[in-house]
DSSP file (Angstrom, degrees, kcal/mol; ACC not computed):
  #  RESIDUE AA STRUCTURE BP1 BP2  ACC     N-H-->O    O-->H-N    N-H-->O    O-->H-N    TCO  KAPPA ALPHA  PHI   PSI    X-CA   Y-CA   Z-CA
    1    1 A X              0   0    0      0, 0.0    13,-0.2     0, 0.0     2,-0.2   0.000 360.0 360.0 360.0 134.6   21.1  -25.3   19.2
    2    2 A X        -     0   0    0     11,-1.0     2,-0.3     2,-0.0    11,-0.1  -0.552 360.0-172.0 -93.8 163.0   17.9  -28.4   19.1
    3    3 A X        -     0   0    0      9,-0.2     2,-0.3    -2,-0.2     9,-0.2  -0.765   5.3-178.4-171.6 135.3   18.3  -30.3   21.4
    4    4 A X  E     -A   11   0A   0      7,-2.2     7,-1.7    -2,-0.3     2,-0.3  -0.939   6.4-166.5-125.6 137.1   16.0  -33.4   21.4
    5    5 A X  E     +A   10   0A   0     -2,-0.3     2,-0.2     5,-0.2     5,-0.2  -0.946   8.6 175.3-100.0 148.5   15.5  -36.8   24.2
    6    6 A X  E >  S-A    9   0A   0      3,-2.4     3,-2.6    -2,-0.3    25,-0.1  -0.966  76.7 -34.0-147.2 156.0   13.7  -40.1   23.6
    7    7 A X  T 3  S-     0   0    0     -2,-0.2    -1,-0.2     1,-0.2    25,-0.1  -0.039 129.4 -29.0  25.5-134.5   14.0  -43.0   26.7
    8    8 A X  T 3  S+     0   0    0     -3,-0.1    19,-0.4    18,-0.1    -1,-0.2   0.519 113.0 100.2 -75.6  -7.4   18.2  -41.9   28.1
    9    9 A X  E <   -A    6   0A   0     -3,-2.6    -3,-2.4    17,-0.3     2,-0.3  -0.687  51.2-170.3 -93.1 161.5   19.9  -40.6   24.7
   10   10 A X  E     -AB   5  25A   0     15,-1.0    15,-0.7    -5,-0.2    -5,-0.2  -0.548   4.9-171.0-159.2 135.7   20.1  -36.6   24.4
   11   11 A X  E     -AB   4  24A   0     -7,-1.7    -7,-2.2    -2,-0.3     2,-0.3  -0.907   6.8-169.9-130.9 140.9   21.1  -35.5   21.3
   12   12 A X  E     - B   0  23A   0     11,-4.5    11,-5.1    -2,-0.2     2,-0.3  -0.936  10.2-156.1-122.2 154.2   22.0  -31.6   20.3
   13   13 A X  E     + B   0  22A   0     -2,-0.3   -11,-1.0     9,-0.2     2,-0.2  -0.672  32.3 147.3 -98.7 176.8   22.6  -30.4   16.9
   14   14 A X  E     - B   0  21A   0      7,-0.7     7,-2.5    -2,-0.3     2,-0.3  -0.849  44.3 -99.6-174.6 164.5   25.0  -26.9   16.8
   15   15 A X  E     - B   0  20A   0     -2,-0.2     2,-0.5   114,-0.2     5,-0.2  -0.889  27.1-169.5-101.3 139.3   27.7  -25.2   14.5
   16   16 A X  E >  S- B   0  19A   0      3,-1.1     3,-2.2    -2,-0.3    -2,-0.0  -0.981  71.9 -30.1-131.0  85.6   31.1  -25.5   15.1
   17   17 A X  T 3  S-     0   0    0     -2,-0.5     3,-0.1     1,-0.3    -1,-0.1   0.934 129.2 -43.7  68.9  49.5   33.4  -23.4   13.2
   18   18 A X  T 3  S+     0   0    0      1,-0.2     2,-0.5   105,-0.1    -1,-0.3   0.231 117.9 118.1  61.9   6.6   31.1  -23.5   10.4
   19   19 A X  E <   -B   16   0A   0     -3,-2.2    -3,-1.1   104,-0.1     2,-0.2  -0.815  69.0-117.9 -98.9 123.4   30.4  -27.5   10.8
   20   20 A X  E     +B   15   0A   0     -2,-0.5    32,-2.6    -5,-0.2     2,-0.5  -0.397  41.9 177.1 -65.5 121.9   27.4  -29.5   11.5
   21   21 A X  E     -Bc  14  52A   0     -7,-2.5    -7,-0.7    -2,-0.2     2,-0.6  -0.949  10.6-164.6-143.7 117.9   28.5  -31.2   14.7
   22   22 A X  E     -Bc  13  53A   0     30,-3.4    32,-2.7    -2,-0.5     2,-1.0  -0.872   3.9-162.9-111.2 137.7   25.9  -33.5   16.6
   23   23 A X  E     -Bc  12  54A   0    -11,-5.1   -11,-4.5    -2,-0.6     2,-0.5  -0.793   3.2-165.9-125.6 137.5   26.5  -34.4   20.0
   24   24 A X  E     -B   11   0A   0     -2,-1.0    34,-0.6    30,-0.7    33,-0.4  -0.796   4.1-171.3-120.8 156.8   24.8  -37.4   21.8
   25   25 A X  E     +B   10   0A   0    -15,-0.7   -15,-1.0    -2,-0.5     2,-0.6  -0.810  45.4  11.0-127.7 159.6   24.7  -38.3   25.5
   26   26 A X  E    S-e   58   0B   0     31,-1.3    33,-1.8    -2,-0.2    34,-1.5  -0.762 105.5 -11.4  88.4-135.5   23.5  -41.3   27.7
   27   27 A X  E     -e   60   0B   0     -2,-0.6     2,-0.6   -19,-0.4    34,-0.2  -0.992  50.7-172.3-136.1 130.1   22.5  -44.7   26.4
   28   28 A X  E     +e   61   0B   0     32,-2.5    34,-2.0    -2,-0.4    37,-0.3  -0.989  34.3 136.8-123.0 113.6   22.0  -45.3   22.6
   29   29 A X    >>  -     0   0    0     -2,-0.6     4,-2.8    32,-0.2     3,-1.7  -0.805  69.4 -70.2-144.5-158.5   20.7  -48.6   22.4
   30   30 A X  T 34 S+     0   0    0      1,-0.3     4,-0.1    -2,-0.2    -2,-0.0   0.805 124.7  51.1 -62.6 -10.0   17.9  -50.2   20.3
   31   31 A X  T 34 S+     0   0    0      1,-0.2    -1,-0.3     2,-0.1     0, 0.0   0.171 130.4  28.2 -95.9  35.5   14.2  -48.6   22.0
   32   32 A X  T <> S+     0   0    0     -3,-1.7     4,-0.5   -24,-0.1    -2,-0.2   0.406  90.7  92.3 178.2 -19.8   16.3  -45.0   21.3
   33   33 A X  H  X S+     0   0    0     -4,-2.8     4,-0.8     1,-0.2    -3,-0.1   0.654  86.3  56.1 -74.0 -11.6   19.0  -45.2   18.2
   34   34 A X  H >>>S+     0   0    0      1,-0.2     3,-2.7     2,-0.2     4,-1.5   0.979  91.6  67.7 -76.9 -45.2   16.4  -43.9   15.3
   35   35 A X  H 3>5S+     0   0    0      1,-0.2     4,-0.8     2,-0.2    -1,-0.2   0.931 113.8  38.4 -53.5 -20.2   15.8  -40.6   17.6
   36   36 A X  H 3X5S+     0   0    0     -4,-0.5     4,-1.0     1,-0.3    -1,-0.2   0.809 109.7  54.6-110.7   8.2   19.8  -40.2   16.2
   37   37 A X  H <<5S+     0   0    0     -3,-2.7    -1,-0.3    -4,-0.8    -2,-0.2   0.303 105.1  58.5-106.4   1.6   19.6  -41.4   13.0
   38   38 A X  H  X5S+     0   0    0     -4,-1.5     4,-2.8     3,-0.1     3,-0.3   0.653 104.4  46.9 -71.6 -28.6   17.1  -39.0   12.4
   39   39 A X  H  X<S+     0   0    0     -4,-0.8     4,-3.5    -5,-0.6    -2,-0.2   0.988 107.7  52.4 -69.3 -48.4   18.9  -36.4   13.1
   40   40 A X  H  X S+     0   0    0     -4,-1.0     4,-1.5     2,-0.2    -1,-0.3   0.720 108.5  59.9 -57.8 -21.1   22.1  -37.5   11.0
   41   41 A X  H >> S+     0   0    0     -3,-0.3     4,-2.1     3,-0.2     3,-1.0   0.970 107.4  49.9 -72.4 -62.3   19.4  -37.8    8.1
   42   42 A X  H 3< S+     0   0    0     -4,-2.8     4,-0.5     1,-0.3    -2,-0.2   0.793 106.4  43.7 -26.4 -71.8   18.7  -34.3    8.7
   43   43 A X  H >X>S+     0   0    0     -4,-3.5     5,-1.5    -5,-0.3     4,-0.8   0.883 114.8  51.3 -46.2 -39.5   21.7  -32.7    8.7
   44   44 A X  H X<5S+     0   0    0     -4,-1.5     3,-0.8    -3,-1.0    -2,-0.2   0.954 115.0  50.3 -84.6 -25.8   22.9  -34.7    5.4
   45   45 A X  T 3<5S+     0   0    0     -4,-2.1    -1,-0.3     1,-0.3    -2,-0.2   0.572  99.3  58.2 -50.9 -23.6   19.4  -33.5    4.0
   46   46 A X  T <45S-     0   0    0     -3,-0.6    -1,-0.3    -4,-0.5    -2,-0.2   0.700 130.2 -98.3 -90.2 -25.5   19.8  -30.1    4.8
   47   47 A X  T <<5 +     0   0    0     -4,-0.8    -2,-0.2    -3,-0.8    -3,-0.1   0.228  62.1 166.4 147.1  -7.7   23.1  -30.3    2.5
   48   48 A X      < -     0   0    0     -5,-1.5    -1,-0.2     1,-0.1    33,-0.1   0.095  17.6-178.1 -53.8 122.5   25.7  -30.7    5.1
   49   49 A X  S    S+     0   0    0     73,-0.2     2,-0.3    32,-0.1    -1,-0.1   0.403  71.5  54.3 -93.9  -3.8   29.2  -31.9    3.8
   50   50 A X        +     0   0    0     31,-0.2     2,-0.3    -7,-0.1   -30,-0.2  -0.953  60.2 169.9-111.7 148.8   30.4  -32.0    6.8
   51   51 A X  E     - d   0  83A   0     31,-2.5    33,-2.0    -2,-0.3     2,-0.3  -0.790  12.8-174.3-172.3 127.4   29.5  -33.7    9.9
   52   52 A X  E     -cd  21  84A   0    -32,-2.6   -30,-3.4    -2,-0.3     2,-0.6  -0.690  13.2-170.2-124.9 155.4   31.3  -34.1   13.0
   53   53 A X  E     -cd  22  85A   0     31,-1.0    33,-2.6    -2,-0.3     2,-0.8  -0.796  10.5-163.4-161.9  94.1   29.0  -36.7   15.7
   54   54 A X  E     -cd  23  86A   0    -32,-2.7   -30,-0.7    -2,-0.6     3,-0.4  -0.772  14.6-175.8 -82.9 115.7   30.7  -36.4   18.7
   55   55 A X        +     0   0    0     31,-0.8    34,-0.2    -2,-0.8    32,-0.1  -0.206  39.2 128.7-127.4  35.1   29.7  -39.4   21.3
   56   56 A X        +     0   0    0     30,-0.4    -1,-0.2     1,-0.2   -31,-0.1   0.832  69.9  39.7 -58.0 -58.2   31.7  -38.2   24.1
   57   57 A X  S    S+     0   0    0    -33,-0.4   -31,-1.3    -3,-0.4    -1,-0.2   0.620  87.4 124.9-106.2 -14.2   29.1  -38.2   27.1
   58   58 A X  E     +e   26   0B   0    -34,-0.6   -31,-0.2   -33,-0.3     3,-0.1  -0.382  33.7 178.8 -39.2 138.3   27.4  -41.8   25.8
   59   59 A X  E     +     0   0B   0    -33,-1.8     2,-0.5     1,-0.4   -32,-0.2   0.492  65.6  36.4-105.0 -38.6   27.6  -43.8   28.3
   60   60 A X  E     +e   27   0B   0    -34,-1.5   -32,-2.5    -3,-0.2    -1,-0.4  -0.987  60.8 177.9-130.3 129.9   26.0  -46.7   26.8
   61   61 A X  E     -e   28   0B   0     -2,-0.5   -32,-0.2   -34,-0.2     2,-0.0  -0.827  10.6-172.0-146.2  88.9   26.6  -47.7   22.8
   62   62 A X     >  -     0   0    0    -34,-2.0     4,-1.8    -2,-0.2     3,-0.4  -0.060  45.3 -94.4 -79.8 178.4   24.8  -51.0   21.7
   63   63 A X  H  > S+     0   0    0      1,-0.2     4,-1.5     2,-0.2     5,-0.4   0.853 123.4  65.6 -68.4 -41.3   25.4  -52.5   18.3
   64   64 A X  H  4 S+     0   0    0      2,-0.2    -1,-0.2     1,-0.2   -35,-0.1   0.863 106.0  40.9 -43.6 -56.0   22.4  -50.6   16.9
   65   65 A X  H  > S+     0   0    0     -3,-0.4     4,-3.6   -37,-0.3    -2,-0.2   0.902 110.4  56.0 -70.2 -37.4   24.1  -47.1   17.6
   66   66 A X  H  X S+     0   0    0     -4,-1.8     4,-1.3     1,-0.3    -2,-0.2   0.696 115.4  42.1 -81.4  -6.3   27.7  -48.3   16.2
   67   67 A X  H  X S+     0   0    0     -4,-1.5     4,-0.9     2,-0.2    -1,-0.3   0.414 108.8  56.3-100.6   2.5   25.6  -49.3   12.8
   68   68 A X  H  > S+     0   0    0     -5,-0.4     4,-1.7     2,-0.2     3,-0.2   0.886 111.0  41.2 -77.0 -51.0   23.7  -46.2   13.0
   69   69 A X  H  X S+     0   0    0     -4,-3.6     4,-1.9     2,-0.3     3,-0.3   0.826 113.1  55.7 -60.4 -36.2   27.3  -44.5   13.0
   70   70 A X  H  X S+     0   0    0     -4,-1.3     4,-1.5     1,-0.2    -1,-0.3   0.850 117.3  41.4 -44.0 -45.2   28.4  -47.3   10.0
   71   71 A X  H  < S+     0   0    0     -4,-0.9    -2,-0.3    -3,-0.2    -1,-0.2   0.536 105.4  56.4-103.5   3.6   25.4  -45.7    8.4
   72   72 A X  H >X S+     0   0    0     -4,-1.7     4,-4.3    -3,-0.3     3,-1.9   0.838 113.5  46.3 -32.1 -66.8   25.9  -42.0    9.2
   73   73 A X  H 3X S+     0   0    0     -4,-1.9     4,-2.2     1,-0.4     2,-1.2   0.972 114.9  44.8 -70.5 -67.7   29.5  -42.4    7.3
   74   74 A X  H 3< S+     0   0    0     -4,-1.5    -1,-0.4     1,-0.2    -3,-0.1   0.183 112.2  51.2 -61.6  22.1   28.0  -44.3    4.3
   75   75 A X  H X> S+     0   0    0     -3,-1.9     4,-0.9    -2,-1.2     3,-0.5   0.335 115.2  48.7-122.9 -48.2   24.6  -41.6    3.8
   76   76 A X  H 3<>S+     0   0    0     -4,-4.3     5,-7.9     1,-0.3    -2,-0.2   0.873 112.3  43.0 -83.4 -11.9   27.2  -38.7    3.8
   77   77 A X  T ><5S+     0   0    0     -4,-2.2     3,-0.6    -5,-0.3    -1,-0.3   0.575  98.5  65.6-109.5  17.8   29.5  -39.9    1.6
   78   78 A X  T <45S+     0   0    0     -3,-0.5    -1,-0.2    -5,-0.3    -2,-0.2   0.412 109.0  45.5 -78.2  -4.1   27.2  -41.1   -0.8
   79   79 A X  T 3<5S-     0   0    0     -4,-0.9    -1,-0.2   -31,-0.0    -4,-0.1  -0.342 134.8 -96.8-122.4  77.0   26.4  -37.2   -1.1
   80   80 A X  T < 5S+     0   0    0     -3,-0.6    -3,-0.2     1,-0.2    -2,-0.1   0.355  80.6 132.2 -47.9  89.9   30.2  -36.8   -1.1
   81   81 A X      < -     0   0    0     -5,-7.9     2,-0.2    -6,-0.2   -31,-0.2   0.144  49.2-122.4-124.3-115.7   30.8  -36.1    2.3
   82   82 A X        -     0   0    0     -6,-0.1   -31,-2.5   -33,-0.1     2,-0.3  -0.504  11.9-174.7-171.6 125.4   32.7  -36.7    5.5
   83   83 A X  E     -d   51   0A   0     -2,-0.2     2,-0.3   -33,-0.1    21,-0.3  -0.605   6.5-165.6-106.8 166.4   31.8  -37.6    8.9
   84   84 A X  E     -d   52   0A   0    -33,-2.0   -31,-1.0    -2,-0.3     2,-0.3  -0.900  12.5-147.2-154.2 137.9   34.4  -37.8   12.1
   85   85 A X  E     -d   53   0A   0     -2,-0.3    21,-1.5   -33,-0.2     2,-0.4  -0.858  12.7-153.9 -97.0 104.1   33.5  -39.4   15.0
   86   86 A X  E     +d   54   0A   0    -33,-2.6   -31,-0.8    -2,-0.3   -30,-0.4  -0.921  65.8   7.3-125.4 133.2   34.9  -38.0   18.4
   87   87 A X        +     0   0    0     -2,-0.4     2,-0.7     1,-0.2    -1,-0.2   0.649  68.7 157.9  72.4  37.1   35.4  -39.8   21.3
   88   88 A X        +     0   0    0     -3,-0.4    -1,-0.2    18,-0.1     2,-0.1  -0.795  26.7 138.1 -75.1 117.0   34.9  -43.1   20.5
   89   89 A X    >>  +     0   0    0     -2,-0.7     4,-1.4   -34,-0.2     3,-1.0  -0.258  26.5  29.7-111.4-177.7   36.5  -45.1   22.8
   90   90 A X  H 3> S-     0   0    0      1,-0.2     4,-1.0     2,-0.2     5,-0.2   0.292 117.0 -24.0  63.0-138.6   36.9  -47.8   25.0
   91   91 A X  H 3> S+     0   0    0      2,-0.2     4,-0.6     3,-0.1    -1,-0.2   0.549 133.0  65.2-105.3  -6.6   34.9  -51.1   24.0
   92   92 A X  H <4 S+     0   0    0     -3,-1.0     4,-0.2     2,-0.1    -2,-0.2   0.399 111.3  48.3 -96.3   2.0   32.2  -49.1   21.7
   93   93 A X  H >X S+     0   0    0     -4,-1.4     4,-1.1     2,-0.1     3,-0.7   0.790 111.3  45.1 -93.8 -34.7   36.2  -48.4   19.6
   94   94 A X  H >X S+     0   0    0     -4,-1.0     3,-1.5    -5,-0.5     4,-0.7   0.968 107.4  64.7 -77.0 -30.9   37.4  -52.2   19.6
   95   95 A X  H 3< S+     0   0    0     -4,-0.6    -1,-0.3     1,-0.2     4,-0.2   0.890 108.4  38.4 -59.7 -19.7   33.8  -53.0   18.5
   96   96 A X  H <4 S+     0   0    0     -3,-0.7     4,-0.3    -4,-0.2    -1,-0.2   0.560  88.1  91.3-106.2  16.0   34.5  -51.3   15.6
   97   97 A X  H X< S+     0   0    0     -3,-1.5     3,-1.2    -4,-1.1    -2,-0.1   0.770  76.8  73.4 -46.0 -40.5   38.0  -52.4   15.1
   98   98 A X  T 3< S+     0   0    0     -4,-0.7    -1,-0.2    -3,-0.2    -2,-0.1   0.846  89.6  61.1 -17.7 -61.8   36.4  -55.2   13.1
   99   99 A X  T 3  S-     0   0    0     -4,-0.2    -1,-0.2     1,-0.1    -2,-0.2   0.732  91.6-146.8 -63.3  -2.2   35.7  -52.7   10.4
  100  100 A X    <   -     0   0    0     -3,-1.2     2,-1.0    -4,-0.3     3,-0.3  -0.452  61.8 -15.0  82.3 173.3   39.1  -51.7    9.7
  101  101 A X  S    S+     0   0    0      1,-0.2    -1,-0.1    -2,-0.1     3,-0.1  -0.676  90.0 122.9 -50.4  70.1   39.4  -47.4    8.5
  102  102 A X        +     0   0    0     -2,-1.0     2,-0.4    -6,-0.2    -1,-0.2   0.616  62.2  47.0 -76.0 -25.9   36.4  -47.1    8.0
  103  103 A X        -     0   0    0     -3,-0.3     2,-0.3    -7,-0.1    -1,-0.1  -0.872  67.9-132.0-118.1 154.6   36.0  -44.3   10.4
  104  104 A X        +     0   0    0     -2,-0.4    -3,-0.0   -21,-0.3    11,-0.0  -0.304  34.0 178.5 -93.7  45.0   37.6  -41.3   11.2
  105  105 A X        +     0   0    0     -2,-0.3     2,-0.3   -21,-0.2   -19,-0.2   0.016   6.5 164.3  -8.4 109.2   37.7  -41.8   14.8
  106  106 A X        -     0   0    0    -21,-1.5   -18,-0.1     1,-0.0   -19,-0.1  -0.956  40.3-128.5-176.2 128.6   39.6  -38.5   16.7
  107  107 A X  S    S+     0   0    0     -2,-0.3     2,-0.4   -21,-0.2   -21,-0.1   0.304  83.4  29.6 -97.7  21.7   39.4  -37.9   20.6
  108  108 A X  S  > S-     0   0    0      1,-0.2     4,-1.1     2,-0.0     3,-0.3  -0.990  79.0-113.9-162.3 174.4   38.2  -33.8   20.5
  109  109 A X  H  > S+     0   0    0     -2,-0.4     4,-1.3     1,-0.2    -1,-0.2   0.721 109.9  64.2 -92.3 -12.8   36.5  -31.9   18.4
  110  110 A X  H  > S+     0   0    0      2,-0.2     4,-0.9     1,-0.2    -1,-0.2   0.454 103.7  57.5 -58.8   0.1   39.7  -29.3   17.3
  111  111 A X  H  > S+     0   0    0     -3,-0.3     4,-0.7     2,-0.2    -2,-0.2   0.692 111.3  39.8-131.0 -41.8   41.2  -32.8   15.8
  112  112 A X  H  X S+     0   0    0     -4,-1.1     4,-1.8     2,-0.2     3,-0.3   0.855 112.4  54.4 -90.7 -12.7   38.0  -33.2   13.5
  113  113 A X  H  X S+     0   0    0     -4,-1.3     4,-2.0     1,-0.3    -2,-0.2   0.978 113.9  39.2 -61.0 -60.5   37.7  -29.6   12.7
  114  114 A X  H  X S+     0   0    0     -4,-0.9     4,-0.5     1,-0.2    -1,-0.3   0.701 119.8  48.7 -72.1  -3.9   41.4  -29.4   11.4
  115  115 A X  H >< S+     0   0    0     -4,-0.7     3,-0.7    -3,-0.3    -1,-0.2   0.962 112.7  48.1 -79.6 -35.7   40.7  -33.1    9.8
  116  116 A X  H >< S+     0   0    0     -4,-1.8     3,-4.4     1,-0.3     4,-0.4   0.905 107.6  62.5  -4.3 -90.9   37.2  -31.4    8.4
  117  117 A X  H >< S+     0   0    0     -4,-2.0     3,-0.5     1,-0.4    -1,-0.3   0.603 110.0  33.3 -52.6 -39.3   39.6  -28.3    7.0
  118  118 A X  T << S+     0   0    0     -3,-0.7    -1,-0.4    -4,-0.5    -2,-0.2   0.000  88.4  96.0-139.4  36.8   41.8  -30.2    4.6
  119  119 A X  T <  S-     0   0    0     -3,-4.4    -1,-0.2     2,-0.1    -2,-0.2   0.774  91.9-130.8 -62.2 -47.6   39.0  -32.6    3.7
  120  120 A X    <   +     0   0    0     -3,-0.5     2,-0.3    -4,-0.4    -2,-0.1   0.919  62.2 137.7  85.1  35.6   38.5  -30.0    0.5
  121  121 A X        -     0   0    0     -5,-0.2    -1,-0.3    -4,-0.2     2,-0.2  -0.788  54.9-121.3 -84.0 119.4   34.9  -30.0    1.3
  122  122 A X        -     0   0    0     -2,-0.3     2,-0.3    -3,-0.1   -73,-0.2  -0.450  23.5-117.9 -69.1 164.4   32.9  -26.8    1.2
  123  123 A X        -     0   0    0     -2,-0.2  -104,-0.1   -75,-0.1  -105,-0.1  -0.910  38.4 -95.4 -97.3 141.2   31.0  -25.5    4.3
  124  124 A X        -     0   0    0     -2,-0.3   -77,-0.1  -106,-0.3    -1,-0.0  -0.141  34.6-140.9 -45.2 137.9   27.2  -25.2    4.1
  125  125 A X  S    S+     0   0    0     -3,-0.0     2,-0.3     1,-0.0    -1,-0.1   0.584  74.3  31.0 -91.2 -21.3   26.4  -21.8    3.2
  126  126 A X        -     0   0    0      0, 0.0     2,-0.4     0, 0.0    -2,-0.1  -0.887  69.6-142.6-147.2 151.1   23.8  -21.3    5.1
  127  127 A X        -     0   0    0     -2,-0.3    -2,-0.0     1,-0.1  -112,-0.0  -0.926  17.2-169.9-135.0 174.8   22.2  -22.4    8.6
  128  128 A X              0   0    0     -2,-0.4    -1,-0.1     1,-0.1     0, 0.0   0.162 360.0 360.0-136.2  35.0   19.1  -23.3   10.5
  129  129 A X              0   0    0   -127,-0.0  -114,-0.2  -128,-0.0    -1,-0.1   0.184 360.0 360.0-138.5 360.0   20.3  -23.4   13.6
């Protein structure tokens, strides 16, 4: 498990039941949203086809993180793959309410493994973690 801060967001990467699953905690706002859009560049770099970005212990979610998470889902499925998003909630969910299904939006992380599982995805063969 990594586990990385910049200013109040925490993020850790770890494997879940053979899934790349980041989770961040804190405030994701503008001085503090790249330290997690590097990390989701990472994962999909390392090959990941799966990718679970749980946001659970955020406290704070500016417009800056909810287009990092718009651009999470469109960088992994342009290398056709599939993110879920767990424990969006609240007012950082009706902000994206806007968007329509665009996201796979699911309040634990057993509910994106089993969405994960019948995605028809492989699992990464390998880790680095």
């Amino acid at each position: 498990m990594q586990e990385k801060q910049l200013n109040d967001l925490s993020i850790r990467r770890m494997m879940v039941n053979n899934v790349d699953m980041i989770v961040a905690g804190g405030e994701c706002d503008i001085c503090s949203v790249q330290l997690l859009k590097d990390e989701i560049a990472e994962t999909i770099n390392e090959g990941n086809k799966k990718l679970i970005v749980d946001v659970k212990k955020l406290n704070y979610l500016d417009n800056s993180g909810l287009a990092a998470i718009l651009w999470a889902r469109h960088k992994i499925e342009e290398n056709d793959g599939r993110l879920v998003v767990v424990g969006l909630n609240g007012k950082f969910r009706r902000k994206l309410s806007s968007f329509g299904n665009l996201l796979s939006i699911v309040s634990s992380v057993r509910e994106a493994l089993g969405i994960l599982s019948k995605s028809g995805l492989s699992y990464k063969q390998t880790s680095n973690f």
